[in-house]
Phi, psi and omega in degrees: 000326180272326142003288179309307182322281200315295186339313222229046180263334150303330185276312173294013194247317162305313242252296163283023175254341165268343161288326160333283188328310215276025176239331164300310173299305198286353178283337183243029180287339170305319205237344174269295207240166163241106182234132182268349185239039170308301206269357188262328184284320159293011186229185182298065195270354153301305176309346197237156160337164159270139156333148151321161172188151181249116181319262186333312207252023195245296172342311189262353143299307157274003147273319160318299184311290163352278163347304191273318152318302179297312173304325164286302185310273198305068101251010162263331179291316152313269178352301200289303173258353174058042192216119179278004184254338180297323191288313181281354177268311147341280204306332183267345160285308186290350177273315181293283193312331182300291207272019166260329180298331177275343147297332179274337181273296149005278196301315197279337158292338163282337204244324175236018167310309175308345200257303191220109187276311179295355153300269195297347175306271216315317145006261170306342163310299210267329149277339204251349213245208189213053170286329172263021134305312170312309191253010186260309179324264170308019172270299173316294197303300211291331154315332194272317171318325186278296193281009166292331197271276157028039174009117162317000000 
């Protein structure tokens, strides 16, 4: 076991220097992005109005973000499995995920945002966090498991 370790220490050495970015992005997101419901989602936010917010520059604040998770995830996911083809099935899943999140979070904000906030938190969670790391990691390995076990 330890062997392996020693063996793959450039890749785990990558591997935390790119989870480091992605704490580094949610650690400076106050100065990297513009979300009026950073600071609104920390407070008593039932009680209160939704922010104010400028559309365009909220879209293109959370396309940045995106953007920049996903690209630090495939390249953990690469780092991790060395398989360029896992990285383009990837890239296209986060893409198909991007315009259905961003549509439904838009839509629960023009139409039901005030009714229902929790919609859009949790939306919005899913765009701004790197959560489809989480379920793409073990999915991949267990792909890579299966087809390693699989006789030619």
């Amino acid at each position: 076991m330890l062997q392996k370790l020693l063996n793959h220490k450039v890749r785990i050495a990558l591997s935390i220097l790119l989870t480091i970015f992605l704490v580094l992005i949610r650690a400076y997101e106050d100065n990297l992005f513009y979300d009026p419901f950073l600071n609104y989602f920390k407070t008593d936010y039932y009680n209160l109005p939704l922010p104010e917010i400028n559309n365009i520059q909220l879209f293109f604040g959370l396309l940045f973000r995106y953007f920049l998770n996903t690209s630090i995830s495939l390249s953990i996911i690469y780092v991790l499995f060395k398989d360029v083809e896992a990285v383009k099935f990837a890239s296209i899943l986060y893409l198909i995920f991007f315009v259905i999140l961003v549509t439904i979070f838009f839509f629960a904000l023009f139409y039901v945002g005030e009714t229902n906030k929790m919609a859009l938190f949790y939306v919005r969670r899913f765009i701004i966090q790197p959560i489809f790391l989480l379920l793409f990691l073990p999915a991949f390995y267990y792909h890579k498991q299966k087809r390693l076990a699989v006789p030619d």
